[in-house]
C-alpha positions as CSV (number, residue, x, y, z in Angstrom):
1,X,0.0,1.4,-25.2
2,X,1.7,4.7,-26.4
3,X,5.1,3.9,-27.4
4,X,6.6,7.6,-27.1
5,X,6.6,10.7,-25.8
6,X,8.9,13.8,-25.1
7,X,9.4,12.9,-21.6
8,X,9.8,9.8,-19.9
9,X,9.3,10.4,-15.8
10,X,10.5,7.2,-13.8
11,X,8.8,6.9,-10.4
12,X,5.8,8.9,-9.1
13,X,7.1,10.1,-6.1
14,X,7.9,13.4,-4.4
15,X,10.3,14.5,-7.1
16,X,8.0,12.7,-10.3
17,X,4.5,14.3,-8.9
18,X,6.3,17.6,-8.9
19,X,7.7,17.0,-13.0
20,X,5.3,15.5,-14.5
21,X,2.6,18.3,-13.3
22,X,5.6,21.2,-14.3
23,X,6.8,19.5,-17.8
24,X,3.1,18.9,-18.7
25,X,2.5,22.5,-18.6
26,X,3.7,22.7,-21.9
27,X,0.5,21.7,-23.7
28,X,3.1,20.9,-27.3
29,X,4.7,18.5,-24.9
30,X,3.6,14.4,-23.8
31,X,5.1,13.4,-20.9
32,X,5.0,9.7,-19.4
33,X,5.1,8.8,-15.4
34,X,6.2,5.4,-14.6
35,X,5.2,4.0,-11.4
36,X,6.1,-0.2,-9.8
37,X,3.4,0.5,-7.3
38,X,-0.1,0.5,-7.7
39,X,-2.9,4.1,-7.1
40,X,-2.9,4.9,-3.9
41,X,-6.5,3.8,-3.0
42,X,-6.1,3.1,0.7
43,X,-7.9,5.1,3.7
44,X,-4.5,4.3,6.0
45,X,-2.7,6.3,3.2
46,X,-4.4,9.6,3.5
47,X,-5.7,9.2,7.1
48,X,-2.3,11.0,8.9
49,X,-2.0,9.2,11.8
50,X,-2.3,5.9,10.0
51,X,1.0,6.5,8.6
52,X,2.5,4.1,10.0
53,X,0.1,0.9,8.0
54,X,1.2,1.9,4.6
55,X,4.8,2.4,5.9
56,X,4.6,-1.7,6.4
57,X,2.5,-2.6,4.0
58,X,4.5,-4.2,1.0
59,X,1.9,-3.1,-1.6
60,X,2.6,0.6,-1.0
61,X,6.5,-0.1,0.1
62,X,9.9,-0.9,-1.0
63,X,10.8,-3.7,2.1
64,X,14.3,-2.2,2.1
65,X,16.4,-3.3,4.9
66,X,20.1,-2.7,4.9
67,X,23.4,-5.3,5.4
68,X,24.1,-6.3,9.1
69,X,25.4,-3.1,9.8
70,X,28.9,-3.2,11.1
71,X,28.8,-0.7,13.5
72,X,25.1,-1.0,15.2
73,X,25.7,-4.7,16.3
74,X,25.1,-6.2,13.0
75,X,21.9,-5.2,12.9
76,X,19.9,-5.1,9.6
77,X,18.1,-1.6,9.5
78,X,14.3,-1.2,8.2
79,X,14.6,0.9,5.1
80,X,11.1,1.5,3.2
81,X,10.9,3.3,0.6
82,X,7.1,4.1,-0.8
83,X,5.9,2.4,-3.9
84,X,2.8,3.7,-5.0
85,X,1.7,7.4,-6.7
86,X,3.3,10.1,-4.2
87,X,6.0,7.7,-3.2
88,X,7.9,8.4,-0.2
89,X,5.6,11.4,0.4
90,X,2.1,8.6,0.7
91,X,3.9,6.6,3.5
92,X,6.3,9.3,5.5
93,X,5.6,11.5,8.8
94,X,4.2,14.3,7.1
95,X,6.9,16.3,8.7
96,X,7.2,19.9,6.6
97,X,11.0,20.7,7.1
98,X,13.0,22.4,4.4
99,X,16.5,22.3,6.2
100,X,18.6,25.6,7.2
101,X,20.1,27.5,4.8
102,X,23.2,26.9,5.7
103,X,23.0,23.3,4.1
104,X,22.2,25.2,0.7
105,X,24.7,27.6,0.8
106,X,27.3,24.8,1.9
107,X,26.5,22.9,-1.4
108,X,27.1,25.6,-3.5
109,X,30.9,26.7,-1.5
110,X,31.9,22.6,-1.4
111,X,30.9,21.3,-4.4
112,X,30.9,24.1,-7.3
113,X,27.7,24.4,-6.9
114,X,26.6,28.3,-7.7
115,X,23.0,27.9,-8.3
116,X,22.0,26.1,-5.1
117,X,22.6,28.8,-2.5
118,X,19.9,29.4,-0.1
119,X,18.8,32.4,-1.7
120,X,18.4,30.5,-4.7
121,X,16.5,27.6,-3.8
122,X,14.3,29.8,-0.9
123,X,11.9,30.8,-4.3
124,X,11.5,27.6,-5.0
125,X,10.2,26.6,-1.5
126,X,7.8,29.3,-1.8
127,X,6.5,28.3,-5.4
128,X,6.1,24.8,-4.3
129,X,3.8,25.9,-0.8
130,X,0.1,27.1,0.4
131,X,0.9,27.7,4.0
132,X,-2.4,27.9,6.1
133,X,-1.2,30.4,8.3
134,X,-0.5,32.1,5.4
135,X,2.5,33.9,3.3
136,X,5.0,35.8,4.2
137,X,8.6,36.4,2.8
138,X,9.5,32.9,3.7
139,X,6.4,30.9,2.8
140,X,4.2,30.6,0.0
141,X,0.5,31.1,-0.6
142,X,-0.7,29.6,-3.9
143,X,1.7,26.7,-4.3
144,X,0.5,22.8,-5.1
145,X,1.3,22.0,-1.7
146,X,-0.6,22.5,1.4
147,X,0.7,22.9,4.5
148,X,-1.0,23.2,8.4
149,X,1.0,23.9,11.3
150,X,0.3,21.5,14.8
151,X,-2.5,23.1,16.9
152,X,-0.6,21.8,19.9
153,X,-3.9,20.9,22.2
154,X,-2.2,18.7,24.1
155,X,-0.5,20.9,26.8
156,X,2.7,18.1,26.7
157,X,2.9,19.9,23.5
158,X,3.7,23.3,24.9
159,X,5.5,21.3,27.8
160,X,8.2,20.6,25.5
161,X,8.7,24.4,24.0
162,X,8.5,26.0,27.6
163,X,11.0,23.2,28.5
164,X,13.6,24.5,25.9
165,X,12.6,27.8,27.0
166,X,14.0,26.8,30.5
167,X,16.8,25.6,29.2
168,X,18.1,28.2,27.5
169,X,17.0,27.8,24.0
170,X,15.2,30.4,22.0
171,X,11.2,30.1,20.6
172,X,11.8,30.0,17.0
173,X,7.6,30.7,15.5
174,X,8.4,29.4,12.3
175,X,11.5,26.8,11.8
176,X,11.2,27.0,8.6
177,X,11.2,31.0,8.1
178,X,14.0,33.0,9.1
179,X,15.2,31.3,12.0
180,X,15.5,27.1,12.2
181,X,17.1,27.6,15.9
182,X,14.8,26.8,18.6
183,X,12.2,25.2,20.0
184,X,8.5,25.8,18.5
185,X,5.1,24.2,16.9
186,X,5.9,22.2,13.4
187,X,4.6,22.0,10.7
188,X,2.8,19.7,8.1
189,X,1.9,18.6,4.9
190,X,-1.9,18.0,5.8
191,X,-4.8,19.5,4.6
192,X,-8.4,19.9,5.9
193,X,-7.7,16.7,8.1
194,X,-5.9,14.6,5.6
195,X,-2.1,13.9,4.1
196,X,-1.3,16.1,1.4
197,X,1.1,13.9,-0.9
198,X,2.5,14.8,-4.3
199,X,0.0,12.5,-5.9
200,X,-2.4,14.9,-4.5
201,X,-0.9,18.0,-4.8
202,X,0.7,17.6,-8.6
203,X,0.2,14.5,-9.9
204,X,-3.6,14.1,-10.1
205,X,-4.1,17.9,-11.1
206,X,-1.9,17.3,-13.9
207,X,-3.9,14.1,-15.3
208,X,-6.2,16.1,-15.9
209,X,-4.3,17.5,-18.8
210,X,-4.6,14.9,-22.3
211,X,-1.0,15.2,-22.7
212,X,0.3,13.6,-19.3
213,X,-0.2,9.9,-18.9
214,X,0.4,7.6,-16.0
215,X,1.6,3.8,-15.8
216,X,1.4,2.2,-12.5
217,X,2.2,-0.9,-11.5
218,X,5.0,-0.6,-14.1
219,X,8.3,-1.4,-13.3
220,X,11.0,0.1,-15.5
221,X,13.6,-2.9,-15.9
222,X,16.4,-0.2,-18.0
223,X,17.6,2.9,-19.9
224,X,18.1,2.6,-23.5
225,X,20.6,4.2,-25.2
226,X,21.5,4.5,-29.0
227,X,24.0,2.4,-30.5
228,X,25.5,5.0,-32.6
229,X,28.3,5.8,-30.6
230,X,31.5,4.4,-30.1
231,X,33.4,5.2,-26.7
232,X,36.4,3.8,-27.6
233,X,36.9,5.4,-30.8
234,X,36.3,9.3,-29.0
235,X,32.7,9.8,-30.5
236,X,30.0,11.9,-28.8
237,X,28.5,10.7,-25.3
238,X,25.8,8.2,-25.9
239,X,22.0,9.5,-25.4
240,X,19.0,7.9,-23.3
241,X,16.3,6.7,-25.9
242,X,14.0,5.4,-23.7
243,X,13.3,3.0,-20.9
244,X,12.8,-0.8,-20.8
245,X,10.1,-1.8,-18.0
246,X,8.2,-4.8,-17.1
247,X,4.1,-4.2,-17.5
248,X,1.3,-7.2,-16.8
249,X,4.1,-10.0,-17.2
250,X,5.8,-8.8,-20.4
251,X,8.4,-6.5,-21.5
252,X,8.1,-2.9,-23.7
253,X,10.7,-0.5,-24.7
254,X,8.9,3.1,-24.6
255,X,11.0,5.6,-26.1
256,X,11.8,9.6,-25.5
257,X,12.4,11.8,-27.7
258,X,13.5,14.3,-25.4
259,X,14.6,13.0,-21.9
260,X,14.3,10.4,-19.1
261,X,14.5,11.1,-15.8
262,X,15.0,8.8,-12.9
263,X,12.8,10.0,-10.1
264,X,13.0,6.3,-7.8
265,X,15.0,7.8,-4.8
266,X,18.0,7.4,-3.1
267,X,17.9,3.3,-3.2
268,X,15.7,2.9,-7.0
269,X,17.6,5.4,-8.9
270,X,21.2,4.3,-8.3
271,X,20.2,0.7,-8.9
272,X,18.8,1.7,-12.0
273,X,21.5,3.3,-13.2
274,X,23.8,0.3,-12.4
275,X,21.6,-2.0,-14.3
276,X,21.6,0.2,-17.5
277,X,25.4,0.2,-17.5
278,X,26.1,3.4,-15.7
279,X,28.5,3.2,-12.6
280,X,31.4,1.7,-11.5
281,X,32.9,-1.5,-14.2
282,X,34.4,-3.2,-11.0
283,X,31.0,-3.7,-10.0
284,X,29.1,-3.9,-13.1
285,X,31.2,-5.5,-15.2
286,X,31.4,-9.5,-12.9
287,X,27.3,-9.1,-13.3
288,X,27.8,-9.4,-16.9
289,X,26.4,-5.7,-17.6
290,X,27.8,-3.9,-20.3
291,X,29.6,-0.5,-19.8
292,X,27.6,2.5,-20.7
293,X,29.1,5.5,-18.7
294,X,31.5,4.8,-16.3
295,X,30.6,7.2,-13.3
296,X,32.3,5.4,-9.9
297,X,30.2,7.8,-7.6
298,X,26.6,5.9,-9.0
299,X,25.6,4.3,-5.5
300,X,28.2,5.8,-3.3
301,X,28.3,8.7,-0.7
302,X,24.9,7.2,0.6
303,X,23.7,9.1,3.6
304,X,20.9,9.1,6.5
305,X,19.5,10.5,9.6
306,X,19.9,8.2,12.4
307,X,17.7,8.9,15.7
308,X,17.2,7.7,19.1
309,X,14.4,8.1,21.6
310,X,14.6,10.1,24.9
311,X,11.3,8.6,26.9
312,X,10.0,9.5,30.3
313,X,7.1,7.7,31.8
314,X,4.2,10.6,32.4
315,X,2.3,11.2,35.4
316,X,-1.1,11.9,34.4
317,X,-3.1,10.4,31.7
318,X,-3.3,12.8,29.0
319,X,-1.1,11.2,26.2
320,X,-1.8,9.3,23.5
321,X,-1.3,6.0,25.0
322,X,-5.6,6.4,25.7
323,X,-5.9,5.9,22.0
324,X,-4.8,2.4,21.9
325,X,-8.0,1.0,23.5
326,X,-9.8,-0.3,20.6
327,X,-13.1,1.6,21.5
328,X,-11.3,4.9,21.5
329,X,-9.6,3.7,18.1
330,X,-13.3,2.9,16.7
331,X,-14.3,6.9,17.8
332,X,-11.5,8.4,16.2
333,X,-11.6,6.7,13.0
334,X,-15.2,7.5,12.5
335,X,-14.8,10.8,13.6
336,X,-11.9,11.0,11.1
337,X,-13.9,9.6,8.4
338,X,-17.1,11.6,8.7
339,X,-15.4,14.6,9.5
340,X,-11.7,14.7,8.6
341,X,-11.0,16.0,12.4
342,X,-9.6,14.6,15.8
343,X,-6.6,13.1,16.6
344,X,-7.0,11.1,13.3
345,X,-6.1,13.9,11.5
346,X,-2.9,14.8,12.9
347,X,0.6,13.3,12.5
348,X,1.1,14.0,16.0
349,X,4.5,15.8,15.6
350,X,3.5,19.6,16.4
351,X,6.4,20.8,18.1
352,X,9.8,20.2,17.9
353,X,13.4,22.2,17.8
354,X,16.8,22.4,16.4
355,X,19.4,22.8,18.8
356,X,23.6,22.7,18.5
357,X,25.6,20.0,19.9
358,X,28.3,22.6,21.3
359,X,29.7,25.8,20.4
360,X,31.8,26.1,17.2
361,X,29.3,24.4,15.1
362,X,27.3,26.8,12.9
363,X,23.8,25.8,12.7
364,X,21.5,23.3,14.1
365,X,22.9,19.5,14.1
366,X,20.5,18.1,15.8
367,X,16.8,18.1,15.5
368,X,13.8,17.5,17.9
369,X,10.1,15.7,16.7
370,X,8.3,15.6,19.9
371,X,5.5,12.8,20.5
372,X,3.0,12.9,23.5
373,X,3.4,8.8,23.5
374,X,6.2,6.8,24.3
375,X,6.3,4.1,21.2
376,X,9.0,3.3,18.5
377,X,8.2,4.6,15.4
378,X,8.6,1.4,13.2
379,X,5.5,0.1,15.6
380,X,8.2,-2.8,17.1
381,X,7.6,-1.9,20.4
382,X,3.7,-1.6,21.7
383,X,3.3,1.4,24.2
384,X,2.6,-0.1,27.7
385,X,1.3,3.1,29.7
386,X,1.0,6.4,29.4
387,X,4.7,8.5,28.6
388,X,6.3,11.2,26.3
389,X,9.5,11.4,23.6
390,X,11.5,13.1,21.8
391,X,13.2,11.6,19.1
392,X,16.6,12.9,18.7
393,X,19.6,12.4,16.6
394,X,22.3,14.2,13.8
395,X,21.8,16.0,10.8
396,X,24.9,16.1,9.3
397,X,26.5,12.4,9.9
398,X,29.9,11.9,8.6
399,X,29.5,8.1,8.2
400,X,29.0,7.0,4.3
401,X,27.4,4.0,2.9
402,X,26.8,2.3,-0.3
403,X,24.2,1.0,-2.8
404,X,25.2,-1.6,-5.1
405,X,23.3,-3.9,-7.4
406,X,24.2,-7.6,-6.1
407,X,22.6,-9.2,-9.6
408,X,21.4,-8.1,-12.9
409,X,18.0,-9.0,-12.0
410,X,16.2,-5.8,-11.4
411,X,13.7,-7.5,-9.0
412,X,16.4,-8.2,-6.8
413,X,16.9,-5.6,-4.4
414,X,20.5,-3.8,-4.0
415,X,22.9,-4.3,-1.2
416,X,22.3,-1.5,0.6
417,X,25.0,-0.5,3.8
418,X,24.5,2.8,5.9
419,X,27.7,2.3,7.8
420,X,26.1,4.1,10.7
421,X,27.8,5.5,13.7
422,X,31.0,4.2,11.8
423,X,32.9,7.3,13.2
424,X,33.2,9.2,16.1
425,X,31.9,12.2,14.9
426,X,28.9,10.7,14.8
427,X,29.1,9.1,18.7
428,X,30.2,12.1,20.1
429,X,26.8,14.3,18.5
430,X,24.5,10.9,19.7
431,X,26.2,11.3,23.0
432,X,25.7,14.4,22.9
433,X,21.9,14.3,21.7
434,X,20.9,12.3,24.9
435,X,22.0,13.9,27.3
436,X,21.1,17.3,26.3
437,X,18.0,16.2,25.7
438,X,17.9,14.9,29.5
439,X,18.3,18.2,30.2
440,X,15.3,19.6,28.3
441,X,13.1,17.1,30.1
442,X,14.6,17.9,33.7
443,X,13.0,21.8,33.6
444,X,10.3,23.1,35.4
445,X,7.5,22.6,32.8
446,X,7.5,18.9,33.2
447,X,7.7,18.7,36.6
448,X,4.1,18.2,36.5
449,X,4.2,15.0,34.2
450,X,7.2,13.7,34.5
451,X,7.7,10.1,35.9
452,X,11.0,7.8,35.6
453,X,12.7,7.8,32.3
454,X,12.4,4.7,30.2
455,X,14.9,5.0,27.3
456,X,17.9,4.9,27.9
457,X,16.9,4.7,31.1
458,X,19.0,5.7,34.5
459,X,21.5,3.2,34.2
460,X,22.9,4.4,30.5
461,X,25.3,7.9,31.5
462,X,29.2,7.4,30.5
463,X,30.0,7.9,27.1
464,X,30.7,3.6,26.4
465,X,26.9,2.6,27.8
466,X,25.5,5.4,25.4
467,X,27.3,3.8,22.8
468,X,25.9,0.6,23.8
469,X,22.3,1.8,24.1
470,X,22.7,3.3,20.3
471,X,24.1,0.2,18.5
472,X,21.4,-1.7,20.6
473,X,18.4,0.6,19.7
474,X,18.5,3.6,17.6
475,X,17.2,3.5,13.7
476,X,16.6,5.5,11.3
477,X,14.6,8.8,10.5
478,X,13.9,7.5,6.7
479,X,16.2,9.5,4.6
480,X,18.3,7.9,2.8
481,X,20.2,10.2,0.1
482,X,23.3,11.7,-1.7
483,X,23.8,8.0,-3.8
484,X,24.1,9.6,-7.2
485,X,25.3,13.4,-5.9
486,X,25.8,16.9,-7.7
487,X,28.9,18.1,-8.6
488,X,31.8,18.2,-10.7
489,X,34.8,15.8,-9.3
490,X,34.9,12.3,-10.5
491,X,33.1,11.3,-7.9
492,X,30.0,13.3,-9.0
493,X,27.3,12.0,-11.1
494,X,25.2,14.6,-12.1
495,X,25.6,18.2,-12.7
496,X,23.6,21.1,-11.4
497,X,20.4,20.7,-13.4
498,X,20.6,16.9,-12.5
499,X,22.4,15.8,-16.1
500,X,23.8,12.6,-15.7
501,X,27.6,12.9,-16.7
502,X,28.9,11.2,-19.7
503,X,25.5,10.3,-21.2
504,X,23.1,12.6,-23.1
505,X,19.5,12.9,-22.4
506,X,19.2,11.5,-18.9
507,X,18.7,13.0,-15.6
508,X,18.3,12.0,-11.9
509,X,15.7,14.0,-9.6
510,X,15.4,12.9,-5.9
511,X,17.1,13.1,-2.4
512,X,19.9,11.0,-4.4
513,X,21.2,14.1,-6.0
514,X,22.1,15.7,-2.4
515,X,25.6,16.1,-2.0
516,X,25.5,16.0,1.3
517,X,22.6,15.5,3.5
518,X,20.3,18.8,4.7
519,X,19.4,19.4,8.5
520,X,16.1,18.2,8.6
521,X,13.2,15.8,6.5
522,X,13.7,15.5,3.1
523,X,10.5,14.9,1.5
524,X,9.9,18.9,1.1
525,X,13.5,19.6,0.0
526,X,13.2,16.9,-2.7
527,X,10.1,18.3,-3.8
528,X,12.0,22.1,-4.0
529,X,15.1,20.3,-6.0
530,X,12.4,19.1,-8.7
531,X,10.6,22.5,-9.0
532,X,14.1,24.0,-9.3
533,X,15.2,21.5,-12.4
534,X,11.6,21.5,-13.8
535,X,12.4,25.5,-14.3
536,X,15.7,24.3,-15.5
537,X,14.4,22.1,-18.0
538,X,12.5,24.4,-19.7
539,X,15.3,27.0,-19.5
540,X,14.0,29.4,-17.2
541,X,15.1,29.9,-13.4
542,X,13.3,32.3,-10.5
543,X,14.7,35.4,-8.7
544,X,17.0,34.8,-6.3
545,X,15.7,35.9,-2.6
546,X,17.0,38.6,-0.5
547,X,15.6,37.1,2.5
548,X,18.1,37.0,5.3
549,X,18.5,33.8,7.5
550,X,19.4,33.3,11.2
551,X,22.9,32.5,12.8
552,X,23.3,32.6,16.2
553,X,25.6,36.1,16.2
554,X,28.1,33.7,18.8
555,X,28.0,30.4,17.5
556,X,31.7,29.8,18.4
557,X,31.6,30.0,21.5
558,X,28.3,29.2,22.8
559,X,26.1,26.6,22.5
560,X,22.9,28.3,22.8
């Protein structure tokens, strides 16, 4: 085994594809990707709508699952993360959102963040993409990553745009161009039938190259730093040397003569952290682990998108409930396999919108994946006829969480606490979500296929049962974030470019760094962020865009 290199990657995933493929560029430098899970050699992987296999598969996943969560009943909340090349990217929806730019330009105002405005960050989007439909000022056309928009075939599809026509919301053609507002066809990260991860898109490009090498089924146990440093005494910030992992039942320290960089996510990368000293001492320090940086934001702030489904049983048999007979599973497997087309080959999320709760908010807080089934996404709950959803919920949730090793064992996983719905912020926008998406379904374009509604179901109206109905059944949208955030308070743990404070040689790349939460999925964001700090890395930054981006011209006072 190669004992060093300039650059030390940990974790394959959205945000490690994306650097080790960008950082190997530079043919003078070696660069090392560390990955726990194993290749991702599994037809349920690439196959997009098998999605929902490797998502419970412990091979290919992290079997997160939160604390009894004090405010949703004490439930304990499913929280996967993937664990194998592409990471979350192998096992996620597929769903190609970027967020509005409003997000962007709010990290920049809030947290002294001047090079993360929109205009900023839109080049990066465009560097990252090849858009099928192809490029325009908004989208890309000879990025690493492919991206299809939802042919919409099934007319329950079109059902649900004509019904937010009806309701008063605009057609947006492309919520990720200049205008997220609306209700339209989405898009994602598929190509020619099949998922387009970051292991496919950068990472196995890049191994092509002799100075990029991969360890999977590696797990990296801690940073090293140098000893020739004494915080006590005033001397300089102590510097990342390597990393410590765990490889075929015995330990190796590989070292870095340039940088590490923590790519495990919003759960992995704050836990690392922890265990290599970094974080709070009132935490650490009981554990036995000796102080390295003291940074009391490593673990905090931690953010997600919580959702609930609208359901409505449907009146003619056209959805997707036909595709759990096995015979009909058999036919669109094989099609899938022999030709890479079908309904295999879909995520099954082609339209969708972004609405506002009520006037006075800005831009889109909530968000709409439309599915012509009526099924939980975890798989929990078989469908049992034919029906339609939307699932529904915030994008900006005001409720804050923690991650916090619980041992100094790095096998053990971290206590991990969403606090969901924990204010009433967040109620009011859930409340809000339901019963404006009632509305949506009550127009003329599904008068055709609509039949009673199953979830929440007639019963669940004043504000208290809705609040019942979501501690009861809501869960989350998979995007957990913002547990090791930019900025430059003391509660910030990396800067800008992603340099961990108080340390030398070390930064953090994922959907941890968010300082707060963008409107939307974050697997395409993430992978943006990491094509951003690869430029930033090697000292060179894109244009910023002039491109404009939509606000509804009376967002105080109207609603839509």
């Amino acid at each position: 085994m190669q004992k060093e290199f300039d650059y030390i990657i940990v974790g394959a995933g959205s945000a490690g594809s994306v650097l080790a493929n960008r950082l190997s560029e530079d043919k003078s430098a070696t660069v090392l990707v560390i990955e726990a899970g194993p290749l991702d050699h599994n037809l349920m992987i690439h196959m997009p709508s098998g999605f929902a296999y490797p998502m419970a598969n412990p091979r290919y996943t992290w079997m997160y699952e939160s604390e009894p969560e004090p405010f949703m009943d004490n439930r304990r909340i499913h929280c996967p993360r993937g664990k194998t090349i592409g990471g979350s990217s192998s096992i996620n929806g597929m769903v190609y959102i970027r967020g509005n730019a409003q997000d962007y330009n709010a990290w920049a105002q809030k947290f002294n963040l001047p090079q993360w405005t929109y205009a900023h960050c839109l080049p990066y989007f465009k560097k990252s993409e090849t858009r099928a439909k192809g490029a325009d000022e908004y989208r890309g056309g000879d990025g690493p990553l492919r991206v299809s928009t939802g042919a919409c075939k099934n007319p329950l599809y079109i059902a649900f745009i004509e019904a937010g026509k009806q309701a008063g919301y605009a057609y947006t053609e492309d919520m990720n161009g200049y205008r997220q507002e609306g209700f339209g066809p989405m898009d994602m990260t598929t190509h020619k039938g099949r998922r387009w991860s970051t292991a496919m898109a950068y990472l196995r490009p890049a191994l092509k190259r002799g100075n990029l090498k991969l360890l999977p089924e590696t797990l990296a146990t801690k940073v090293l730093f140098d000893s020739a440093f004494s915080a006590a005494a005033g001397t300089r910030a102590p510097r990342a040397m390597g990393v410590e992992v765990e490889y075929n039942g015995s330990v190796h320290q590989l070292h870095a003569k340039r940088e590490v960089i923590l790519c495990g996510g919003a759960i992995n990368s704050p836990q690392l952290l922890q265990l290599s000293g970094i974080g709070n001492p009132e935490h650490l320090q009981p554990l036995g682990i000796k102080m390295v940086a003291t940074l009391k934001g490593v673990g905090e702030n931690l953010q997600d998108h919580l959702e609930t489904y609208v359901q409505y049983a449907c009146k003619q048999p056209i959805t997707l409930y036909s595709a759990t007979n096995p015979l009909v599973k058999l036919k669109i497997g094989l099609q899938w396999v022999l030709f890479r087309t079908g309904l295999g080959a879909t995520n099954h999320f082609e339209s969708g919108g972004f609405i506002r709760s009520e006037a006075g908010v800005q831009h889109p807080d909530l968000q709409y994946h439309f599915l012509p089934m009526a099924v939980r996404y975890d798989g929990n709950s078989p469908a049992t006829g034919h029906g339609f959803q939307a699932h529904v919920g915030p994008m900006r949730p005001t409720s804050r969480g923690h991650v916090r090793i619980k041992t100094d064992n790095p096998k053990d996983a971290p206590e991990i606490v969403f606090n969901y719905m924990s204010t009433e912020q967040d109620r009011k926008e859930m409340r809000a979500a339901i019963r404006l998406t009632r509305e949506v379904f009550m127009q003329k374009a599904f008068d055709e296929y609509r039949g009673e509604e199953l979830s929440p179901g007639p019963s669940v109206q004043t504000d208290a049962e809705i609040d019942t109905h979501i501690r009861a059944s809501a869960e989350t949208a998979y995007h957990p974030s913002c547990s090791c955030r930019m900025g430059t308070d003391d509660m910030a743990v990396v800067d800008g470019q992603g340099r961990v404070h108080g340390v030398q040689g070390l930064r953090v790349v994922d959907a941890s760094i968010m300082p707060i939460v963008v409107s939307g999925n974050l697997n395409v964001p993430t992978i943006m962020m990491a094509e951003k700090i690869a430029d930033a890395i090697k000292g060179k930054a894109l244009a910023p865009s002039s491109a404009p981006a939509w606000v509804h011209p009376d967002w105080q006072t109207q609603q839509r």
